[in-house]
Backbone as CSV, one residue per row, in Angstrom:
resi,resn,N_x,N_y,N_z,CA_x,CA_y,CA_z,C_x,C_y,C_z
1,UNK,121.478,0.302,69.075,121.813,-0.034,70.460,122.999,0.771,70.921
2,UNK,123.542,0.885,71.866,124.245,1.480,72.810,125.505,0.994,71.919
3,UNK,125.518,-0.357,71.757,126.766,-0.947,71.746,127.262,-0.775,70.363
4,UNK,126.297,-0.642,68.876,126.313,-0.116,67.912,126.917,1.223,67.910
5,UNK,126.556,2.781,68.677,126.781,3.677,68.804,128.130,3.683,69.072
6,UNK,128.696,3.194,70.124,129.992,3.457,70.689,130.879,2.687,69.561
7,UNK,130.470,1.748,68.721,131.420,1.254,68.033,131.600,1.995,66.596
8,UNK,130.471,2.963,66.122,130.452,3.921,65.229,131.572,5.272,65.917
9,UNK,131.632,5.604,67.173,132.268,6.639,67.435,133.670,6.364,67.683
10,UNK,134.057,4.896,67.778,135.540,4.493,67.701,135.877,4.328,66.107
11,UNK,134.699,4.197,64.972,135.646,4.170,63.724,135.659,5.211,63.659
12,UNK,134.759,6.515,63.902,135.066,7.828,63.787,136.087,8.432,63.864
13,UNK,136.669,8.220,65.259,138.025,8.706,66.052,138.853,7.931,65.397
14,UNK,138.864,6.600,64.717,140.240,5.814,64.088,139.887,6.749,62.883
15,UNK,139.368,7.282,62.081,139.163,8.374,61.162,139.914,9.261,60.966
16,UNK,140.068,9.949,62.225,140.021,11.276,62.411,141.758,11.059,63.023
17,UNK,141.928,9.883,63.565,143.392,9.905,64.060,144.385,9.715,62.630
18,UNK,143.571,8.749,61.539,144.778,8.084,60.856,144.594,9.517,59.837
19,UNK,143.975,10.574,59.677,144.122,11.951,58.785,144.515,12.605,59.728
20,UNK,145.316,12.993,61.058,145.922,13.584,61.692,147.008,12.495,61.097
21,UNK,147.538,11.750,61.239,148.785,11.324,60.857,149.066,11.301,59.468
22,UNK,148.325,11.202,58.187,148.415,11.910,56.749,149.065,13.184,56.709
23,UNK,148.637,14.188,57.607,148.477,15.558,57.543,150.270,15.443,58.231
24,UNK,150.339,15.084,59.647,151.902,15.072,59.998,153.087,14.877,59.191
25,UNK,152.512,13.683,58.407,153.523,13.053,57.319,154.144,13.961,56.141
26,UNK,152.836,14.201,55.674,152.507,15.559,54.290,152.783,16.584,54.470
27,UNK,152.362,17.154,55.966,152.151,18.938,55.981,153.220,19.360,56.767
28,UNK,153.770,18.473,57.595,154.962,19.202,58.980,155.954,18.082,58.630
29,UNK,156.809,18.413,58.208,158.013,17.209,57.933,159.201,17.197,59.109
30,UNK,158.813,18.795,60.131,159.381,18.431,61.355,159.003,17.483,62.282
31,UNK,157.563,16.626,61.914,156.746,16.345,63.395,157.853,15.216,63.483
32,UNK,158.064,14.751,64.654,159.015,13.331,64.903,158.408,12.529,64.963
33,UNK,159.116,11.094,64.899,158.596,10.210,64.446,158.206,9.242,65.229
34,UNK,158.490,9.524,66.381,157.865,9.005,67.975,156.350,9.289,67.642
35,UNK,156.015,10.733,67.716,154.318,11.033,67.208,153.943,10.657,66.444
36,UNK,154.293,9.919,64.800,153.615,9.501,64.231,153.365,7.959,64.154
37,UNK,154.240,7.575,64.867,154.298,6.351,65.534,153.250,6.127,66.688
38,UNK,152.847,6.812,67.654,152.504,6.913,68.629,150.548,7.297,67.996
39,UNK,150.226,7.901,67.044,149.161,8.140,66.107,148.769,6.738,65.717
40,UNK,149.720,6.072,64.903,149.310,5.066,64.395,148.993,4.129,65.265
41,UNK,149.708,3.760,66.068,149.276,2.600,67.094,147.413,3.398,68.160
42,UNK,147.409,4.431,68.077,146.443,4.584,68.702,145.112,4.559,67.635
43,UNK,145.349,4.482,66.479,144.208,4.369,65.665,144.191,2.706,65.567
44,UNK,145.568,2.551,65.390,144.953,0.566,65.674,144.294,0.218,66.562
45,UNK,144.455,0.679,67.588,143.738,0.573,68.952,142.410,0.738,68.906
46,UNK,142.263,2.150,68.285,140.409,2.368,68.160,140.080,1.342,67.082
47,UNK,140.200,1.151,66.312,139.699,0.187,65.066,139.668,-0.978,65.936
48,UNK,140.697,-1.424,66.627,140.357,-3.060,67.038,139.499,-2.952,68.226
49,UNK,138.931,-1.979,69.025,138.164,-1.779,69.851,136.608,-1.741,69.140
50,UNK,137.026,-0.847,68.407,135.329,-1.079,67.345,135.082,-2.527,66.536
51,UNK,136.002,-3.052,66.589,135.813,-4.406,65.574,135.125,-5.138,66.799
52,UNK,135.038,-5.098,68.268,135.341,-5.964,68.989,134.020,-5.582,69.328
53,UNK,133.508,-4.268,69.561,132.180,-3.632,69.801,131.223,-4.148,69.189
54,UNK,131.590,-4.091,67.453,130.883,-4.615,66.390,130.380,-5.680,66.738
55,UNK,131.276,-6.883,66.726,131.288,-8.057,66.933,130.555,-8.564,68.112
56,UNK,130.238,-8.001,68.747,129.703,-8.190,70.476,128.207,-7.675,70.238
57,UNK,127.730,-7.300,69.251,126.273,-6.778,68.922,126.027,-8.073,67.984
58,UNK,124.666,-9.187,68.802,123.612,-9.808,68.183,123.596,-9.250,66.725
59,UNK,123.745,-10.483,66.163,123.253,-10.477,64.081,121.863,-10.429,64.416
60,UNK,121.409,-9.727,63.538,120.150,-9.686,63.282,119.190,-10.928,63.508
61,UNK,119.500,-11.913,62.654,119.052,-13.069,62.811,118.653,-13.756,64.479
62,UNK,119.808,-13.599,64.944,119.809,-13.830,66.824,118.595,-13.196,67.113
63,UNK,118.556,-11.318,67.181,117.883,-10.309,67.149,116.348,-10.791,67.259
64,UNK,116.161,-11.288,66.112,115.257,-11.913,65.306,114.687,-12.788,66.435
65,UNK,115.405,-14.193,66.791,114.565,-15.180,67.882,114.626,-14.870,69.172
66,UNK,115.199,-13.454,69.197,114.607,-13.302,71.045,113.781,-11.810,71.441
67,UNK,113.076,-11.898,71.573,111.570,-10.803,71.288,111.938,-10.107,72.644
68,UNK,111.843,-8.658,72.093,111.802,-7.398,73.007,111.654,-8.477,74.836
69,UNK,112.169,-8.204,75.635,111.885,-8.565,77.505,110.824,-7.208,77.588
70,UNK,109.647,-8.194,78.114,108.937,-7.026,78.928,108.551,-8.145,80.208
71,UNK,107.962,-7.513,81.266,107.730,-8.071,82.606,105.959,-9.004,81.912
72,UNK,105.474,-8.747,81.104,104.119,-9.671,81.025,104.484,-10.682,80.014
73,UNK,105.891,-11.221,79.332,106.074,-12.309,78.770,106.168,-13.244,80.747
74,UNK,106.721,-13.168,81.368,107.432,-13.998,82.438,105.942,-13.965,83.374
75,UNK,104.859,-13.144,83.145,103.993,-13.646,84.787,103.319,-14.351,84.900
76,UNK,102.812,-15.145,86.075,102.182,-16.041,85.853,100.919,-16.228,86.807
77,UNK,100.390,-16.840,86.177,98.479,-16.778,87.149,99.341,-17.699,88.358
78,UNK,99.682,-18.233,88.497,100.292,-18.858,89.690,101.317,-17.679,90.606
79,UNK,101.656,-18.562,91.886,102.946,-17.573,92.595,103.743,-18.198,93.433
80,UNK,105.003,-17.380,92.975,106.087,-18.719,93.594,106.917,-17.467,94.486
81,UNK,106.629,-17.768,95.430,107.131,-17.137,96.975,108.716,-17.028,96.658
82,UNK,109.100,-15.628,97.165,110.367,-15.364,97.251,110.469,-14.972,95.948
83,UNK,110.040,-15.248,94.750,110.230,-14.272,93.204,109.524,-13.572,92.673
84,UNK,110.597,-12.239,92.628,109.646,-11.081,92.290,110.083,-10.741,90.774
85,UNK,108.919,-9.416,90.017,109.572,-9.987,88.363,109.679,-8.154,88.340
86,UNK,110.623,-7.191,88.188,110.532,-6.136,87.998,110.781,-5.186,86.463
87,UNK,110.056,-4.175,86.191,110.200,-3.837,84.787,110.412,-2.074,85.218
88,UNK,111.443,-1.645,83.908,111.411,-0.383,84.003,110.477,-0.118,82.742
89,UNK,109.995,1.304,83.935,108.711,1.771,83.000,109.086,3.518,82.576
90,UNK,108.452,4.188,81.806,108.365,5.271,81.714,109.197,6.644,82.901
91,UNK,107.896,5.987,83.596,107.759,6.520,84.924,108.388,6.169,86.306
92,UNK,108.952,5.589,86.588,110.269,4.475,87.271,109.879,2.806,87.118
93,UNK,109.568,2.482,88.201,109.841,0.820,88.475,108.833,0.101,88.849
94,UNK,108.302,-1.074,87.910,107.045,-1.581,88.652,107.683,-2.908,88.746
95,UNK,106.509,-3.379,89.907,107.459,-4.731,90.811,106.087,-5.578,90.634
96,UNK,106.189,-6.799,90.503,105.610,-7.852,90.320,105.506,-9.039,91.253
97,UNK,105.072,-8.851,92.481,105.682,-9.694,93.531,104.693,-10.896,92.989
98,UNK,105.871,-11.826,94.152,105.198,-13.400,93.560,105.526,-14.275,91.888
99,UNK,106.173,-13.013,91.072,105.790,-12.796,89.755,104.636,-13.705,89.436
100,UNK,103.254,-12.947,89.787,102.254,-12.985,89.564,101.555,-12.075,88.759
101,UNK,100.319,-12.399,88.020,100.065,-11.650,86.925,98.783,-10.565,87.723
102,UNK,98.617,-9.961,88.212,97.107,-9.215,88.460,96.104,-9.974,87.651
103,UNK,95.127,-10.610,89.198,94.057,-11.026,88.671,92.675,-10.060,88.620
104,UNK,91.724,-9.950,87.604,90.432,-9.020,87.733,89.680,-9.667,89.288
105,UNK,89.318,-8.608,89.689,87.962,-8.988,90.894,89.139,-9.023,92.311
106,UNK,90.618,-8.668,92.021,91.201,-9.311,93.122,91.892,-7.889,93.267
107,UNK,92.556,-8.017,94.561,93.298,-6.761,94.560,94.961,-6.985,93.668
108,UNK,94.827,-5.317,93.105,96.203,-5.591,92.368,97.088,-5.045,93.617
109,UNK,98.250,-6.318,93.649,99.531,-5.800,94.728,100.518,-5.424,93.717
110,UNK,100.811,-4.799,92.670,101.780,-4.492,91.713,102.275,-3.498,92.415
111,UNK,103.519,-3.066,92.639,104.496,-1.893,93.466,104.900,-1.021,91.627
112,UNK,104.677,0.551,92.491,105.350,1.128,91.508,105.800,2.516,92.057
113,UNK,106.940,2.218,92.028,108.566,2.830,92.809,108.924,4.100,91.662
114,UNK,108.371,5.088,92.030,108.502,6.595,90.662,109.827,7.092,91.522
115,UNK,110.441,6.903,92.557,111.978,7.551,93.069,112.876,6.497,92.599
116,UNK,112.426,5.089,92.000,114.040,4.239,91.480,114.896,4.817,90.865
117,UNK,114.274,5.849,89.675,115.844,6.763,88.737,116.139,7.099,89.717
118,UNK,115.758,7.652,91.022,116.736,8.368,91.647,117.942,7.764,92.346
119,UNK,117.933,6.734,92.172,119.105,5.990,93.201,120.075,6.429,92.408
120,UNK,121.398,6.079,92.849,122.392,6.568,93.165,123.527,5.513,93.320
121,UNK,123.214,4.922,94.190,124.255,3.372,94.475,123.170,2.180,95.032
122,UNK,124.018,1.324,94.728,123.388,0.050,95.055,122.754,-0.326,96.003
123,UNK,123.415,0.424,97.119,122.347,0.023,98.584,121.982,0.680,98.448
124,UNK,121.545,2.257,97.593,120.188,2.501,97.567,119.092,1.732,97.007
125,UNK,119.336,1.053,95.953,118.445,0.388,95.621,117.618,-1.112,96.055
126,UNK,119.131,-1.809,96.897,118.848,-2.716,97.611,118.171,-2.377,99.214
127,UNK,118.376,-1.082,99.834,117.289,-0.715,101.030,115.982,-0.391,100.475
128,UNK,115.835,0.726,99.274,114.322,0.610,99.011,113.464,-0.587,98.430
129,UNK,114.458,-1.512,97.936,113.701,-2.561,97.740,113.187,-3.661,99.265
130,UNK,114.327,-3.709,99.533,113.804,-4.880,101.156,112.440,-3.909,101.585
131,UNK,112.554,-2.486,101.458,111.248,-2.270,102.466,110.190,-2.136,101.817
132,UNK,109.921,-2.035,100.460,109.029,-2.180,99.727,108.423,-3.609,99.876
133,UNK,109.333,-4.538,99.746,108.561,-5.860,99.614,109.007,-6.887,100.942
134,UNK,109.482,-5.754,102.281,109.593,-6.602,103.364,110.434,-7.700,103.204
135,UNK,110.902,-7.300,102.635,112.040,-8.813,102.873,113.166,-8.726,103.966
136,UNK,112.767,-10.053,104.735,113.727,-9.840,105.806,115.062,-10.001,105.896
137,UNK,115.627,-9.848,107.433,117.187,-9.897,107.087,117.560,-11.531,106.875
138,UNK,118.415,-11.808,106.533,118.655,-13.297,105.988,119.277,-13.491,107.505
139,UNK,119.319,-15.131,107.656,119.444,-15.798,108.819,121.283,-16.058,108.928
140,UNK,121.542,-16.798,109.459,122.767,-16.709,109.700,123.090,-17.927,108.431
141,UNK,124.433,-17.528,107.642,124.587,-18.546,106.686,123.577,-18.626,105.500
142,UNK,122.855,-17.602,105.606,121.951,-17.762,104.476,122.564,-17.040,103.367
143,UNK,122.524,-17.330,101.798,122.668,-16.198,101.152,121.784,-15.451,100.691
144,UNK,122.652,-13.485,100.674,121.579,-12.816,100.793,120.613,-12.822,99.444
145,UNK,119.308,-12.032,99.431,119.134,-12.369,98.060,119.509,-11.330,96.759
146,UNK,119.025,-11.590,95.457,120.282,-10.816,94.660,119.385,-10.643,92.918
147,UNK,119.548,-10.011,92.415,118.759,-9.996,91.249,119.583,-10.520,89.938
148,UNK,118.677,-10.527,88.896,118.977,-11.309,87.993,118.566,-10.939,86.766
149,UNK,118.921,-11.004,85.424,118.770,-10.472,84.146,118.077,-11.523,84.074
150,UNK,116.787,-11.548,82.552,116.483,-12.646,81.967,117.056,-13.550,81.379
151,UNK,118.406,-13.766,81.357,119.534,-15.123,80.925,119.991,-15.539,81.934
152,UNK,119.760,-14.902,83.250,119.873,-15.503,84.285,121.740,-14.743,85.067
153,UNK,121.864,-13.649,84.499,123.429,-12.950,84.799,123.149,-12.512,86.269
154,UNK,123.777,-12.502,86.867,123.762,-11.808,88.113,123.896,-10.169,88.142
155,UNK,123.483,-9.457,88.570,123.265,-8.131,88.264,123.615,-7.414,89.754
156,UNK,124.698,-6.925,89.632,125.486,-6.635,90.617,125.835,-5.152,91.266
157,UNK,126.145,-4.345,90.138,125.610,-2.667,90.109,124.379,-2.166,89.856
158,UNK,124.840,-0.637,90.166,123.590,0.234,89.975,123.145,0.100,88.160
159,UNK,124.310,0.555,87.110,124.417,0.161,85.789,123.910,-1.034,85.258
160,UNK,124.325,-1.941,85.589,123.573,-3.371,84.886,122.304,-3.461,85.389
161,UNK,121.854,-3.149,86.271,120.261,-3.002,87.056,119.387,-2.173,85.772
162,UNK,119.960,-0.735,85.608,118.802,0.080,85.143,118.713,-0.199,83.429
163,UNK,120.302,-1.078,83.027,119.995,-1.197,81.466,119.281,-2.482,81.319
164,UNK,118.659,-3.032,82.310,118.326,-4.617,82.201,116.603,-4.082,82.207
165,UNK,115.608,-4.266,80.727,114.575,-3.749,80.587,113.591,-4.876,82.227
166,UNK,114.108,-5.820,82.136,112.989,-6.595,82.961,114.068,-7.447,83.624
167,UNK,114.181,-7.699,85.132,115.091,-8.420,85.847,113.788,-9.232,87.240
168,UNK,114.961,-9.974,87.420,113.851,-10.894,89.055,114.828,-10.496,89.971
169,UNK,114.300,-10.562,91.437,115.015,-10.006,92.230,114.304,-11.771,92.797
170,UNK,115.738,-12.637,93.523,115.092,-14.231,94.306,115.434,-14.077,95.376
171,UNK,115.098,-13.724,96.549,114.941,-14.000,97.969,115.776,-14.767,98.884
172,UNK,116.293,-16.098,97.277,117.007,-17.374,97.869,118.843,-17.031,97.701
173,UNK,118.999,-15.959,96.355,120.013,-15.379,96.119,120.445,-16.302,95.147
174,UNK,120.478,-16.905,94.725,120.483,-17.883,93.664,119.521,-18.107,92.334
175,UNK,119.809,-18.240,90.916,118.944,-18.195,90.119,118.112,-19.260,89.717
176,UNK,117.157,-19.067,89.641,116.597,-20.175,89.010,115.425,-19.882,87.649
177,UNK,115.192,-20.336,86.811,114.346,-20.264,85.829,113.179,-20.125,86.354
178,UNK,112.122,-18.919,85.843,110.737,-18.363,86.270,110.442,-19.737,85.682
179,UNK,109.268,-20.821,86.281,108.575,-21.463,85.380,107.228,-21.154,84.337
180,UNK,106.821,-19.999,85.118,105.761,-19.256,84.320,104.559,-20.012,84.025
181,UNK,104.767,-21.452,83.251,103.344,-21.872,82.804,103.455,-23.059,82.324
182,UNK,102.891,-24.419,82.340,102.821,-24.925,81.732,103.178,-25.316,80.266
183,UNK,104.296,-25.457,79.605,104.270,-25.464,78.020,105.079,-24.040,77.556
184,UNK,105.654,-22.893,78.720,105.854,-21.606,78.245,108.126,-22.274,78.518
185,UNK,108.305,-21.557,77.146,109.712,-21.772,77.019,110.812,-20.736,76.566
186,UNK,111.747,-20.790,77.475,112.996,-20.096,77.846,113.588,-20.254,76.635
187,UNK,114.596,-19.186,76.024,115.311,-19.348,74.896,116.878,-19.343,75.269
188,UNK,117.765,-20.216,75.425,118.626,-19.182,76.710,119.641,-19.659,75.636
189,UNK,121.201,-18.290,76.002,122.062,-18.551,75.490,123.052,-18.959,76.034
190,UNK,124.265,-19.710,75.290,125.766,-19.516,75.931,125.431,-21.546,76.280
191,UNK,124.563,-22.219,76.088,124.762,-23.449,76.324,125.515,-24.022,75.306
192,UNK,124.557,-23.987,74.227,124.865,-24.641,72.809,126.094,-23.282,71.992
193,UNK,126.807,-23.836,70.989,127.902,-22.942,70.111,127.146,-22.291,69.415
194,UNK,126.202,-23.318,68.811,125.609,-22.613,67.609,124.320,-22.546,67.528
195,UNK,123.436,-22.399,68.427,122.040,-22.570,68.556,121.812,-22.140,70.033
196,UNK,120.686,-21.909,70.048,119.870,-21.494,71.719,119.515,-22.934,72.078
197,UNK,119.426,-22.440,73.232,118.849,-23.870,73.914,117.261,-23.477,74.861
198,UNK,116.698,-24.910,74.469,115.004,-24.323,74.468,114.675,-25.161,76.039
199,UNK,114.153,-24.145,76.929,114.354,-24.638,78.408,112.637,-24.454,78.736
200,UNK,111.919,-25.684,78.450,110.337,-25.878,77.995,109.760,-26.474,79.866
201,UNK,109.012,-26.005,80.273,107.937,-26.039,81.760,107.490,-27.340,81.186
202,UNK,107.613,-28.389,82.066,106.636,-29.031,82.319,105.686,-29.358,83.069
203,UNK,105.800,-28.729,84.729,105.271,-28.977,85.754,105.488,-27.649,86.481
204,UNK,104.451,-26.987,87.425,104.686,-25.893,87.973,105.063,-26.260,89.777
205,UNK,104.610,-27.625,89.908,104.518,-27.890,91.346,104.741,-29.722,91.773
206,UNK,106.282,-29.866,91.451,107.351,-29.073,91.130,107.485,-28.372,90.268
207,UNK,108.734,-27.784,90.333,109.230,-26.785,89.063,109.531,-28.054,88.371
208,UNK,109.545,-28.271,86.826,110.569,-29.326,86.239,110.462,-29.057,85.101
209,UNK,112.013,-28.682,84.455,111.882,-28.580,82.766,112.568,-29.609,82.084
210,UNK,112.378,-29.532,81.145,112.983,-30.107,79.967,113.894,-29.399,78.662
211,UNK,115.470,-29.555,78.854,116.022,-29.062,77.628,116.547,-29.875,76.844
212,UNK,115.284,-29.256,75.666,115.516,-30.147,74.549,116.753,-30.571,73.735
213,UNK,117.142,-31.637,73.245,118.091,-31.934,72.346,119.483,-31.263,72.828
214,UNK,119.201,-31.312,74.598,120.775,-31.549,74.942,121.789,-32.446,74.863
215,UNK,121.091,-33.685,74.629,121.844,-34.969,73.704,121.598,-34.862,72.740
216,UNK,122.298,-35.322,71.496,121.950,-35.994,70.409,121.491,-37.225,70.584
217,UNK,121.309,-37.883,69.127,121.194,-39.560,69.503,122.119,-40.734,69.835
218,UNK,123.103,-39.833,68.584,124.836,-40.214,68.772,125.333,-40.070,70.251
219,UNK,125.373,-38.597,70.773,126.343,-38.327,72.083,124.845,-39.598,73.158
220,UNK,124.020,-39.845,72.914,123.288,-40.690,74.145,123.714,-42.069,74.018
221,UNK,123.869,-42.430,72.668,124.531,-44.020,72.541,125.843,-43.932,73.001
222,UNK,126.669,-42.844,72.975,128.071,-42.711,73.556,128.075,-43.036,74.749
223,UNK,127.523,-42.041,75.159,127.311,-41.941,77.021,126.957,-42.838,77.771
224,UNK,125.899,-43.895,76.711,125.422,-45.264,77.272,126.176,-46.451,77.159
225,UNK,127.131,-46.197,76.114,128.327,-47.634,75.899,129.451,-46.883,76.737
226,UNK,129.653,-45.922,77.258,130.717,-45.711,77.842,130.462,-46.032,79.116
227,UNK,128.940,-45.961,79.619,128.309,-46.528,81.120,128.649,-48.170,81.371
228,UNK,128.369,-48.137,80.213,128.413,-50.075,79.988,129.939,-50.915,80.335
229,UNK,130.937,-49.535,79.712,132.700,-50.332,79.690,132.875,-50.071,81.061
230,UNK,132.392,-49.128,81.463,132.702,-48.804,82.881,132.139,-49.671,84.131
231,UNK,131.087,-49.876,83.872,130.713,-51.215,84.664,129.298,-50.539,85.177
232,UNK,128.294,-50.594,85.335,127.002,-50.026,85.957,127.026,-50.823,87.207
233,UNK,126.792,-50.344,88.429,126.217,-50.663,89.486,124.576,-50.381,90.265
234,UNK,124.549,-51.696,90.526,122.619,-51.124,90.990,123.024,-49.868,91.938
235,UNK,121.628,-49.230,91.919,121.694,-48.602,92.708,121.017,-48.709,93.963
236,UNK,120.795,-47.984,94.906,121.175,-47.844,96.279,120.449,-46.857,97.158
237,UNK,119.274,-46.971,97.593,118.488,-46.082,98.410,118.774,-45.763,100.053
238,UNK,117.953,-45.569,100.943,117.723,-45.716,102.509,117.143,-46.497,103.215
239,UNK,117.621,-47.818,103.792,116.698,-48.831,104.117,116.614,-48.367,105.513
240,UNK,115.210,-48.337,105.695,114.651,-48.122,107.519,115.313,-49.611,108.182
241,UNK,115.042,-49.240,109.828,114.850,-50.067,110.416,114.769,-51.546,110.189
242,UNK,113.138,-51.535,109.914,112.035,-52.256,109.529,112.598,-53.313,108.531
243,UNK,113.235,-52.543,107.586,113.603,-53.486,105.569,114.709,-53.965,106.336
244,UNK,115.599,-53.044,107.046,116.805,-54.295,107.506,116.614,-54.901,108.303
245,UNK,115.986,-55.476,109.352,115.966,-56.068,109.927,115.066,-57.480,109.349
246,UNK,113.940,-57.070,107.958,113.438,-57.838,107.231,114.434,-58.835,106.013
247,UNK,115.923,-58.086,106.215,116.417,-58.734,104.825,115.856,-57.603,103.800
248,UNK,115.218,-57.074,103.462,115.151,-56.378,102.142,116.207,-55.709,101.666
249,UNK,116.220,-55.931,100.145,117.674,-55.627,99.206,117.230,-54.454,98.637
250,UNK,117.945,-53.655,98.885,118.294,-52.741,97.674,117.475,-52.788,96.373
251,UNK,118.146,-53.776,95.580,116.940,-54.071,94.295,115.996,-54.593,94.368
252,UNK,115.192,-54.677,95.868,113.321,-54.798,96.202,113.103,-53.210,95.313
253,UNK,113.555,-52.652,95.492,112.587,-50.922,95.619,113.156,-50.217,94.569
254,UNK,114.904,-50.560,94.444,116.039,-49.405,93.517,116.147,-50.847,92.303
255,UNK,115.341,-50.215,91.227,115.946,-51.109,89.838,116.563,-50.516,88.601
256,UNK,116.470,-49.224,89.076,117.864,-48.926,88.078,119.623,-49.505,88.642
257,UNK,120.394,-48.738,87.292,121.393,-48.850,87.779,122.517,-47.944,86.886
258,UNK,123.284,-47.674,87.830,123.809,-45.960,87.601,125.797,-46.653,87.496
259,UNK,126.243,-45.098,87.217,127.883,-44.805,87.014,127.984,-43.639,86.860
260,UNK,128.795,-43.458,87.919,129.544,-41.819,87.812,130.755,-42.090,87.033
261,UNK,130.412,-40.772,85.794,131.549,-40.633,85.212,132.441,-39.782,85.179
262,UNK,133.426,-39.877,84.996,134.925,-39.016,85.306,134.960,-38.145,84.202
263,UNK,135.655,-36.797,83.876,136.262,-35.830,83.196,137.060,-36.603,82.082
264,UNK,137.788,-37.239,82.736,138.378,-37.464,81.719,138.449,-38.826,80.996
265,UNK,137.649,-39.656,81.060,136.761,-40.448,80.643,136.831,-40.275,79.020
266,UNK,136.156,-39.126,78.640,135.812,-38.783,77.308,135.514,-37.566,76.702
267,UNK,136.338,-36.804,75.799,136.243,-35.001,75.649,133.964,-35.022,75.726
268,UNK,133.403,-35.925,75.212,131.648,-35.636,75.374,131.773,-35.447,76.876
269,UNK,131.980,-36.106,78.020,131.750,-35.705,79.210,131.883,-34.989,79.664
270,UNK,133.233,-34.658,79.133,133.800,-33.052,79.762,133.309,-32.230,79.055
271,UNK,132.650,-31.937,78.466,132.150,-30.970,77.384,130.775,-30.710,78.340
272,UNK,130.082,-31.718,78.972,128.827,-31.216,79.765,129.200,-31.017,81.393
273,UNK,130.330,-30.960,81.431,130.582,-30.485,83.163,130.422,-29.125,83.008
């Protein structure tokens, strides 16, 4: 990877600096000692820059549970207006509107943009895209819309655009998880410390997922005796007209009963804000 490379060419240069300062020490007993001072701290520098490079490159293992991004893991026989799924190809840029999959017998609307290497800056890429896929100007107060890596990063330059193998561009400017399919599941990082978190479709219409084993069993009995000290109150809907003027309560229709909890309540709560 990229990020492998550059961290091989900083131990190189910490190499090559700390035997320029051997050689000062050994071979020129005039050099001063500002320069060899000034050597050493710059090879610390490259070494802790490569440690940091190192360190910032996926273990193998990681490597391992998240499979090459291409644009035909995310499409879907369905289509959800306003998301488009784009992949760099060979040959420039193919666009996936709807992120829909091309059906046989139907016409394929797949866009494929062979001038994208050529951009240059960002509103180049953001004008040839609006007119490719017509997207209009946003209304007043709307936000505009904005693309997105498959972890869901906001992708903001020309650079993070072209190293991102497969990105969505949302209409709404805001991200949201492709639902893709029935049963099809997101691996996403940065929730959990030490594990991915598995973000599983259950419904396409609505969207609605499920992430698994974002409680434990422990942190849910917590969360539920801490609801309990706190006091639960029924809850509380919209009564028409009609129910009030009938007397109808609240707990005719609303039989749960809820508590907002505070930050600082309990380090588990604050841990999921």
């Amino acid at each position: 990877s990229s990020s492998s490379s550059m961290s091989i060419r900083f131990l190189c240069l910490a190499a090559v600096i700390l035997a320029l300062t051997y050689f000062l020490r050994t071979r020129v007993p005039a050099a001063s000692e500002e320069a060899e001072t000034a050597a050493e701290k710059a090879a610390e520098t490259a070494a802790e820059t490569a440690d940091t490079l190192r360190t910032s490159v996926p273990a193998a293992s990681e490597a391992a549970e998240t499979p090459a991004e291409t644009a035909d893991t995310y499409l879907s026989d369905e289509f959800f207006p306003g998301l488009h799924i784009l992949e760099w190809t060979d040959g420039g840029l193919r666009i996936f509107p709807r992120g829909q999959r091309p059906k046989k017998g139907m016409q394929d609307e797949t866009i494929f943009m062979k001038d994208a290497k050529d951009w240059v800056t960002m509103a180049d890429a953001r004008k040839a895209l609006e007119e490719v896929l017509k997207i209009p100007e946003p209304e007043p107060l709307q936000t505009p819309w904005a693309l997105f890596d498959a972890q869901g990063h906001r992708l903001n330059n020309l650079m993070a655009m072209t190293q991102a193998p497969v990105f969505f561009l949302l209409q709404m400017g805001q991200w949201m998880w492709p639902a893709v399919r029935v049963g099809f599941e997101h691996k996403v990082h940065g929730v959990f410390s030490e594990k991915l978190a598995i973000l599983r479709t259950l419904s396409l219409r609505p969207v609605i997922f499920e992430v698994q084993n974002f409680f434990s069993v422990e942190e849910t009995e917590e969360v539920m005796s801490i609801g309990r000290e706190q006091g639960l109150t029924a809850s509380q809907g919209v009564l028409q007209s009609a129910d009030i003027a009938k007397g109808t309560q609240h707990s005719d229709f609303r039989t749960s009963k809820q508590k907002f909890l505070d930050n600082s309540i309990s380090p588990l709560i604050a841990g999921f804000v």
